[in-house]
Backbone and ligand atoms as CSV (ligand in chain L), in Angstrom:
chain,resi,resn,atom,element,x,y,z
A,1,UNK,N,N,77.732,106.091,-36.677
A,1,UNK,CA,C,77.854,105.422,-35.379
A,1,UNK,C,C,79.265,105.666,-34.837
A,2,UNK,N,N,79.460,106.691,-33.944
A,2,UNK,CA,C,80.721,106.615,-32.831
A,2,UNK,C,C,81.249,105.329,-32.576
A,3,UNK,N,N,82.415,105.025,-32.283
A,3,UNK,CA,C,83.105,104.050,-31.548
A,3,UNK,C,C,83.739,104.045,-30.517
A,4,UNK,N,N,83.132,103.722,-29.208
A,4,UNK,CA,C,83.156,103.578,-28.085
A,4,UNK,C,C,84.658,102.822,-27.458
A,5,UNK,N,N,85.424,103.176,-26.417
A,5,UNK,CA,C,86.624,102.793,-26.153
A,5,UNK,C,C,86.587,102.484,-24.427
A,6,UNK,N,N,87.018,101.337,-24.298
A,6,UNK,CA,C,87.011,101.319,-22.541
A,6,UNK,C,C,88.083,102.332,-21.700
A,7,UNK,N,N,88.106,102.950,-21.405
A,7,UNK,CA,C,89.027,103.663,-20.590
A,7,UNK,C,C,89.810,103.203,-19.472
A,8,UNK,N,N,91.260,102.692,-19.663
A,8,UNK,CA,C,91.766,101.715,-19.077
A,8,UNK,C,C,92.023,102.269,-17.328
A,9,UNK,N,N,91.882,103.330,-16.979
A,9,UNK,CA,C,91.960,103.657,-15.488
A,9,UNK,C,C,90.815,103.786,-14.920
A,10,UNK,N,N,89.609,103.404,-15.196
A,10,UNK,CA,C,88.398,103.399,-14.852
A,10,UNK,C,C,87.657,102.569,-15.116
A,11,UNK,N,N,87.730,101.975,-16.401
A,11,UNK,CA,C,87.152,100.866,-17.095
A,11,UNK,C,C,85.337,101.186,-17.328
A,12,UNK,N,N,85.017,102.279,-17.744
A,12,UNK,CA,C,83.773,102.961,-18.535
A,12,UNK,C,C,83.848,102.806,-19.551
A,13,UNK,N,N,83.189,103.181,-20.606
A,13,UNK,CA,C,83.198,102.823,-21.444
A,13,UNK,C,C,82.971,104.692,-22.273
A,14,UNK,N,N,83.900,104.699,-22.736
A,14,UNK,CA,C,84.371,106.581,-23.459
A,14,UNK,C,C,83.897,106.644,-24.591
A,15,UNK,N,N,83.501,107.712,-25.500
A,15,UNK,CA,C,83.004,107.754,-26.635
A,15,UNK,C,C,84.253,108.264,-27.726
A,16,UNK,N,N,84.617,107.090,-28.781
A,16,UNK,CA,C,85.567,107.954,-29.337
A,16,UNK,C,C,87.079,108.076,-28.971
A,17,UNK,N,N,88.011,109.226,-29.374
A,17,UNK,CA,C,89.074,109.481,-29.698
A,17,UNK,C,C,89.012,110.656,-28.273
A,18,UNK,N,N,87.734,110.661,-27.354
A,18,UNK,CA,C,87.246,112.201,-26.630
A,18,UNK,C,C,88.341,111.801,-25.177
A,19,UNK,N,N,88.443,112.555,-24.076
A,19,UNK,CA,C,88.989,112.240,-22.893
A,19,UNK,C,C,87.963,111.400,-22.089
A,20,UNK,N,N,88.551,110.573,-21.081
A,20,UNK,CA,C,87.694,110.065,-20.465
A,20,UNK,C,C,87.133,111.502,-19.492
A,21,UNK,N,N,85.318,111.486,-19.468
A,21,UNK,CA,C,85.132,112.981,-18.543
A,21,UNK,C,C,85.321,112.275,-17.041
A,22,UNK,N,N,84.998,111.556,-16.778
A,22,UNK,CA,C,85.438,110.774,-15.363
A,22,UNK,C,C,86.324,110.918,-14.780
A,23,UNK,N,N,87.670,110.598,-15.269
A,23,UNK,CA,C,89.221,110.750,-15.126
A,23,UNK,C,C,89.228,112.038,-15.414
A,24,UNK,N,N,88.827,112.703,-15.962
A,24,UNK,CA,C,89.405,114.188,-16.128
A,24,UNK,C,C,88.478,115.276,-15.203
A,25,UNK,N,N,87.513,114.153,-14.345
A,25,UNK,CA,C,87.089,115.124,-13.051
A,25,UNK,C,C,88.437,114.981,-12.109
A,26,UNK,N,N,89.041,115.521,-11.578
A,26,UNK,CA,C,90.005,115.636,-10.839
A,26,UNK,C,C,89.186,114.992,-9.710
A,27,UNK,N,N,88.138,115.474,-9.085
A,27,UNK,CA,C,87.532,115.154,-7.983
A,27,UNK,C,C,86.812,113.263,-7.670
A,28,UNK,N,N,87.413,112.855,-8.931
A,28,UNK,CA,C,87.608,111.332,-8.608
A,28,UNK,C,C,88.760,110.579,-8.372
A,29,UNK,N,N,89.759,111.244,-8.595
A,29,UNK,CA,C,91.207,110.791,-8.342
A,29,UNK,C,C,91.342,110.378,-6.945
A,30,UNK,N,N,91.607,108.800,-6.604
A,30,UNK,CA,C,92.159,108.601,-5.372
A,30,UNK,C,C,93.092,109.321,-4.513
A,31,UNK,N,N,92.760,109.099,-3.129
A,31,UNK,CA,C,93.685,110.024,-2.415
A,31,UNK,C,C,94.759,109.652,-2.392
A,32,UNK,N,N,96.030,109.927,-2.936
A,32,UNK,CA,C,97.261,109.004,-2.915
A,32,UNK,C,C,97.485,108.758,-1.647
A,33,UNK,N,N,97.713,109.455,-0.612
A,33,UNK,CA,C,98.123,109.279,1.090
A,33,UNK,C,C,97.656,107.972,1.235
A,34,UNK,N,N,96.301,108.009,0.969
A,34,UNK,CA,C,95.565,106.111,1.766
A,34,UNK,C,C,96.017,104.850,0.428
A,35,UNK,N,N,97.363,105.178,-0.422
A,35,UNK,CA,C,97.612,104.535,-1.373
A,35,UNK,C,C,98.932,103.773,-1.145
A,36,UNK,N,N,99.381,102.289,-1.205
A,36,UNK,CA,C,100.663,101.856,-0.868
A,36,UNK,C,C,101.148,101.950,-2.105
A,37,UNK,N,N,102.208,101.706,-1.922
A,37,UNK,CA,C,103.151,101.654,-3.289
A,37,UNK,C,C,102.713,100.730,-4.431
A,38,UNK,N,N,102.628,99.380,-4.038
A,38,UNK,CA,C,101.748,98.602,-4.936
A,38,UNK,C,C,100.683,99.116,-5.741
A,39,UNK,N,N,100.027,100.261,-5.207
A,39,UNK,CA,C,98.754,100.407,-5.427
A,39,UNK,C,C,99.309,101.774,-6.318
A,40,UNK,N,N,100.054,102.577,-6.245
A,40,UNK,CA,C,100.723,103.407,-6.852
A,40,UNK,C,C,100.748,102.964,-8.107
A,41,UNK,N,N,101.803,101.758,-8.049
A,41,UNK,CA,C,102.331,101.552,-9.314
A,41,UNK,C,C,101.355,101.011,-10.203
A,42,UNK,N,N,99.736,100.295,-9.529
A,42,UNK,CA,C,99.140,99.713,-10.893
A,42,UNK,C,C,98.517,101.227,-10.902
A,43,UNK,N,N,98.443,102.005,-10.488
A,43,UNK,CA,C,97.024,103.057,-10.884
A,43,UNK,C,C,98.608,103.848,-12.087
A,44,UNK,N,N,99.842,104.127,-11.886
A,44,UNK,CA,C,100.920,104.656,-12.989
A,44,UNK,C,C,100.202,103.779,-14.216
A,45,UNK,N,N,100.101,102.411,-13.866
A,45,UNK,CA,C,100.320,101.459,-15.330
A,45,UNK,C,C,98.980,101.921,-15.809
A,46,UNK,N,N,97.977,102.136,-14.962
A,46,UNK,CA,C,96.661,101.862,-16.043
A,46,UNK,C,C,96.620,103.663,-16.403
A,47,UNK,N,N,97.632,104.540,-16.156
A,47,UNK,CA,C,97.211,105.987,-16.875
A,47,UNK,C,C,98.234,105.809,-17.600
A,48,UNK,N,N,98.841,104.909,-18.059
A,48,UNK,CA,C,99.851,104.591,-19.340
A,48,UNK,C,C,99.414,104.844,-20.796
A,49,UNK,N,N,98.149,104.807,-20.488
A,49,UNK,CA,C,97.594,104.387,-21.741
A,49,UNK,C,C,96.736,105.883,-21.746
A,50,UNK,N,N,96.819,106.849,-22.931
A,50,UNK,CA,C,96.518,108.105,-22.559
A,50,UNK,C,C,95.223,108.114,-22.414
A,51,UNK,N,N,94.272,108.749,-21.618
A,51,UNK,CA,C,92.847,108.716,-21.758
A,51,UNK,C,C,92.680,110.216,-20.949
A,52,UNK,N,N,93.361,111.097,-20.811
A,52,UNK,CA,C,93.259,112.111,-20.513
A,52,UNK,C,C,93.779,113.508,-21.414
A,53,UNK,N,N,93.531,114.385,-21.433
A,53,UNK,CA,C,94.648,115.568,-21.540
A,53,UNK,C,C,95.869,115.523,-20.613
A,54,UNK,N,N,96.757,115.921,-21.386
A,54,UNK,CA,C,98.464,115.772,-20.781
A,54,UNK,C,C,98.707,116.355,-19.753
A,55,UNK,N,N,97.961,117.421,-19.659
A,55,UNK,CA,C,98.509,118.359,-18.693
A,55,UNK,C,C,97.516,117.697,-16.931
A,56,UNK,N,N,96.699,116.927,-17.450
A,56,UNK,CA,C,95.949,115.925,-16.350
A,56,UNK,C,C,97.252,115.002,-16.154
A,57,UNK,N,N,97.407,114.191,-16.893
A,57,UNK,CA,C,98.004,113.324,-16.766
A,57,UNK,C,C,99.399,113.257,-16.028
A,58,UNK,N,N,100.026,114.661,-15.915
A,58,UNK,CA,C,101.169,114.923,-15.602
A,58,UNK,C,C,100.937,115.565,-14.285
A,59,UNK,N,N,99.800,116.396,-14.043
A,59,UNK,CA,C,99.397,116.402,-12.697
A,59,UNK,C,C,99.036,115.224,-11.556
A,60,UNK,N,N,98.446,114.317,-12.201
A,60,UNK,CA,C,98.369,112.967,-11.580
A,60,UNK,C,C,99.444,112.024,-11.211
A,61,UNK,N,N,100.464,112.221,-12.551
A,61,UNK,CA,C,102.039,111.842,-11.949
A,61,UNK,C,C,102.640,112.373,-10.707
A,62,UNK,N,N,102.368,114.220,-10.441
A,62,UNK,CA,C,103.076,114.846,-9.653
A,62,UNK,C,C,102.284,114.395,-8.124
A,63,UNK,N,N,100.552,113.992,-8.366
A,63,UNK,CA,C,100.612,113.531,-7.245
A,63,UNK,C,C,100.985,112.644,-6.634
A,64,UNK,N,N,100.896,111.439,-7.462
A,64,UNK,CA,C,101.480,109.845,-7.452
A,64,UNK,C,C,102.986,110.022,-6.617
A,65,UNK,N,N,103.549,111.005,-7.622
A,65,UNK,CA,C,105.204,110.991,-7.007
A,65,UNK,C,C,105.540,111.449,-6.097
A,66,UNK,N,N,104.955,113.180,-5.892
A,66,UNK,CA,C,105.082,113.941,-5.124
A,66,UNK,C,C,106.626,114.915,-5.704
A,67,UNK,N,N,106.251,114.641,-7.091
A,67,UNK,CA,C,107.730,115.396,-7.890
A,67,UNK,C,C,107.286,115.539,-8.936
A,68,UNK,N,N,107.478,116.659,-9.432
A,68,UNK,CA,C,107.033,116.229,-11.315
A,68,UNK,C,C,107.507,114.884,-11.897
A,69,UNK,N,N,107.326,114.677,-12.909
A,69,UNK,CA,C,107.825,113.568,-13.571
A,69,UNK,C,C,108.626,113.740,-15.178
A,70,UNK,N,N,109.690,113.506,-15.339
A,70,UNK,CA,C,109.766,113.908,-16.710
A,70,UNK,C,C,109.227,113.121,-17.572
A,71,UNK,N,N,109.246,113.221,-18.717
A,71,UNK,CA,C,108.509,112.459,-20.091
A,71,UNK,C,C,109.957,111.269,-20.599
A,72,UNK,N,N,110.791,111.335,-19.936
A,72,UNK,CA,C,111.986,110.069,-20.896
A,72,UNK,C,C,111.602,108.849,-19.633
A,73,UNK,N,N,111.188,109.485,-18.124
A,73,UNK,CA,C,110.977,109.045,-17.202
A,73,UNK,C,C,110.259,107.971,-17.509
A,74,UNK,N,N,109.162,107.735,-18.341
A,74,UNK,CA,C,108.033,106.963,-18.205
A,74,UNK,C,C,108.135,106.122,-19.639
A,75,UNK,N,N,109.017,105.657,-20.225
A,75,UNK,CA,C,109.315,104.630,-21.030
A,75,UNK,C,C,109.467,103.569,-20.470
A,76,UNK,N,N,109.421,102.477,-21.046
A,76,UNK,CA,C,109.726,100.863,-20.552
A,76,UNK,C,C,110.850,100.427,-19.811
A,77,UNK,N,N,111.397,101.355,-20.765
A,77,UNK,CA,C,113.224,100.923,-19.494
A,77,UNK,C,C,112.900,101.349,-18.605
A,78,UNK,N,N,113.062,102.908,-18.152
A,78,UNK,CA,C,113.037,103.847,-17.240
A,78,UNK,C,C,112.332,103.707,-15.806
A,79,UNK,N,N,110.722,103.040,-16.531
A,79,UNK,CA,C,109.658,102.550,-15.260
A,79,UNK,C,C,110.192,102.159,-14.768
A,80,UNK,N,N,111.207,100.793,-14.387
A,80,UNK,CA,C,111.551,100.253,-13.363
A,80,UNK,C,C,111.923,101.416,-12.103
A,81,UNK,N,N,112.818,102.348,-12.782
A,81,UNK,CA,C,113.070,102.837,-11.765
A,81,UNK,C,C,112.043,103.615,-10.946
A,82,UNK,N,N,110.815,104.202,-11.243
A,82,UNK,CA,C,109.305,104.796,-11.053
A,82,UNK,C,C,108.879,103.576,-9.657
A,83,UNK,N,N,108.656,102.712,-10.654
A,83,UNK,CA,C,107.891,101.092,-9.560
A,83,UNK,C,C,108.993,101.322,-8.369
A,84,UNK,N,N,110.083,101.319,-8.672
A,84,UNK,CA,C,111.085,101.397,-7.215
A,84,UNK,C,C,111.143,102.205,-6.250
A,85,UNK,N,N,111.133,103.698,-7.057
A,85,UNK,CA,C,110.445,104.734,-6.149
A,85,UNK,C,C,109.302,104.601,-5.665
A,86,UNK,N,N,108.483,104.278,-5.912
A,86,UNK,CA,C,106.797,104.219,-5.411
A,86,UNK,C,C,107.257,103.186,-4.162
A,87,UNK,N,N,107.884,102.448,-4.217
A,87,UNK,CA,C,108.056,101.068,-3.072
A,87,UNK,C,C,108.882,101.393,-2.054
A,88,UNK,N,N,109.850,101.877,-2.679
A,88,UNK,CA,C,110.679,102.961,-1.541
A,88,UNK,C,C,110.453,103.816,-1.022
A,89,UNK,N,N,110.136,104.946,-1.719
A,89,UNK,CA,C,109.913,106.178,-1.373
A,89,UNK,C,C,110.802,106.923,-1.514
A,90,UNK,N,N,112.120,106.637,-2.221
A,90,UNK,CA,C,113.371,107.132,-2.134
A,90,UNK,C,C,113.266,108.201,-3.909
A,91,UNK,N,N,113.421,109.184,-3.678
A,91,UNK,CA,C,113.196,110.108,-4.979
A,91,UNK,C,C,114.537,110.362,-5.364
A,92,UNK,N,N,114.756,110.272,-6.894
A,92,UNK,CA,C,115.719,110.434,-7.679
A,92,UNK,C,C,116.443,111.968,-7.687
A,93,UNK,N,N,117.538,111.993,-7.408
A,93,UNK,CA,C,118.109,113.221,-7.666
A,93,UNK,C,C,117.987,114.049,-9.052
A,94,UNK,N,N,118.064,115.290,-9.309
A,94,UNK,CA,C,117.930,115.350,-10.253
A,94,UNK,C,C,119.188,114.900,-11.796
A,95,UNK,N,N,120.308,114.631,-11.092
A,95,UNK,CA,C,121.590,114.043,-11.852
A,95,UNK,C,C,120.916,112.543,-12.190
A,96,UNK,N,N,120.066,111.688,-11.001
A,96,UNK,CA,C,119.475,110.457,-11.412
A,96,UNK,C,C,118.374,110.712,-12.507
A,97,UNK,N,N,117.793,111.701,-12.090
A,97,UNK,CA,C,116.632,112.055,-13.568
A,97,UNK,C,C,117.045,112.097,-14.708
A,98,UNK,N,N,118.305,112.998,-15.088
A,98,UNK,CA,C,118.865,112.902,-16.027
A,98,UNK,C,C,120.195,112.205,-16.753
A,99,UNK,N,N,120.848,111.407,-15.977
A,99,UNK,CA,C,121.463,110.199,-16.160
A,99,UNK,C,C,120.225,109.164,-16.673
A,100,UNK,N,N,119.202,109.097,-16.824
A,100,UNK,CA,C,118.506,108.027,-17.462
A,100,UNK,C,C,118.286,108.340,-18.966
A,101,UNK,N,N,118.736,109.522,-19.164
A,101,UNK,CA,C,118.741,109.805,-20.693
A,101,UNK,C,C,120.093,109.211,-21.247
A,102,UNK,N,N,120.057,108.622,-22.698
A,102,UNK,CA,C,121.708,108.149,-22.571
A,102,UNK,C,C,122.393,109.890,-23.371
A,103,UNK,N,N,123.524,109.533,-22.747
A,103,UNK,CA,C,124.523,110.436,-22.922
A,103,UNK,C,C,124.813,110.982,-24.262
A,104,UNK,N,N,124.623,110.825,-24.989
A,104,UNK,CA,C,124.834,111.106,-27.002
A,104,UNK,C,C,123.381,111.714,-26.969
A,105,UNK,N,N,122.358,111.412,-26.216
A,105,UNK,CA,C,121.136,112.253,-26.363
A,105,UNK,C,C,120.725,113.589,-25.843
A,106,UNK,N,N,121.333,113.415,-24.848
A,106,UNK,CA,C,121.178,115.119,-24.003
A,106,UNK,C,C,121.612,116.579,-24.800
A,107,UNK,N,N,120.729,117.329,-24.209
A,107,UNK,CA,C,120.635,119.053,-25.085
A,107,UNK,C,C,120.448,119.246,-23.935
A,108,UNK,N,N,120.285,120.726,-24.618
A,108,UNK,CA,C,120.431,121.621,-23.630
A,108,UNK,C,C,121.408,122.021,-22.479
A,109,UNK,N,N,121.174,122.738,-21.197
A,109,UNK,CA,C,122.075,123.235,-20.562
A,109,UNK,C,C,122.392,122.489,-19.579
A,110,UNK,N,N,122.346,120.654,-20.015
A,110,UNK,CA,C,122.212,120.093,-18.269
A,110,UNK,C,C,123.790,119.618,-18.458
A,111,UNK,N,N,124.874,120.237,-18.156
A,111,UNK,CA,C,126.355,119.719,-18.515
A,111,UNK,C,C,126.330,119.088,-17.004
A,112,UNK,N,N,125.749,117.746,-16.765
A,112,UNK,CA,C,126.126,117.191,-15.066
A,112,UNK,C,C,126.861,116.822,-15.859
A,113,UNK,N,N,127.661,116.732,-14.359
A,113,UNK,CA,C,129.205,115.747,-14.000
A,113,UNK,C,C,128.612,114.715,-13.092
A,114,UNK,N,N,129.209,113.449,-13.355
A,114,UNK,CA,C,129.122,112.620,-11.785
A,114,UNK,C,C,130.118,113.288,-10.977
A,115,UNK,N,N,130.431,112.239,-9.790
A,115,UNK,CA,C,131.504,112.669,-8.947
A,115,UNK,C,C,132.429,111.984,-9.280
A,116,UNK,N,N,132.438,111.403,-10.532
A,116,UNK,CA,C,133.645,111.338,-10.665
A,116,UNK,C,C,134.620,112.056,-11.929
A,117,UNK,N,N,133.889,113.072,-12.723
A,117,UNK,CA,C,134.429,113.982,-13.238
A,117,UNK,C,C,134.553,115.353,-12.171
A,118,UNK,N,N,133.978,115.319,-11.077
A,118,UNK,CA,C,134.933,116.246,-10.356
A,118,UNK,C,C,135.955,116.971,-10.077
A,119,UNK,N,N,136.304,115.431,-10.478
A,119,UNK,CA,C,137.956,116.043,-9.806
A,119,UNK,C,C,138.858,116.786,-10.741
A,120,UNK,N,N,138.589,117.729,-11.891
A,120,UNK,CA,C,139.057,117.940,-12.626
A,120,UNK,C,C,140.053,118.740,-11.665
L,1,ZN,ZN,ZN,88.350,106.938,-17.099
């Protein structure tokens, strides 16, 4: 006997460990345009919970946002700033994208400066 799972952005009922096939029709995804921010941010919270393939899931962010989204982006701290954008509309620079990583954590080639190491 399978064990059946509700699928928290749709609320069907999924078979298993499988994707929801519903949510992973693209062609049910709300139109974000006729979507307010409010409405943004609960449809972010309920694809919190994975019920898709990633590469869905991250497409659905880019529509939500209208930006990609990074992956440090969507932790507990971080959301706040997501919910704020969605209400605003005001999109993070990319120095704000990566200023939310703390500083002892960053790799790679992103050597930002604020403006206030500028002035070297
Ligand atoms: Zn679903």
């Amino acid at each position: 006997m399978s064990e059946q799972r509700i699928c928290t952005i749709c609320d069907t009922a999924v078979e298993g460990r499988q994707p929801c096939p519903y949510c992973s029709d693209e062609t049910n995804w709300r139109d974000v345009s006729a979507m307010s921010g409010e409405e943004k941010i609960q449809e972010l919270e309920r694809w919190m919970t994975l019920q898709v393939e990633m590469h869905l899931l991250y497409k659905r962010l880019h529509q939500i946002f209208g930006r990609y989204v990074a992956t440090h982006e969507l932790t507990s701290t971080n959301k706040i700033h997501l919910h704020a954008e969605l209400v605003t509309g005001i999109q993070p620079t990319f120095d704000d994208v990566v200023n939310l990583i703390p500083e002892n954590k960053r790799v790679g080639p992103f050597n930002i400066k604020g403006s206030d190491s500028e002035q070297e």
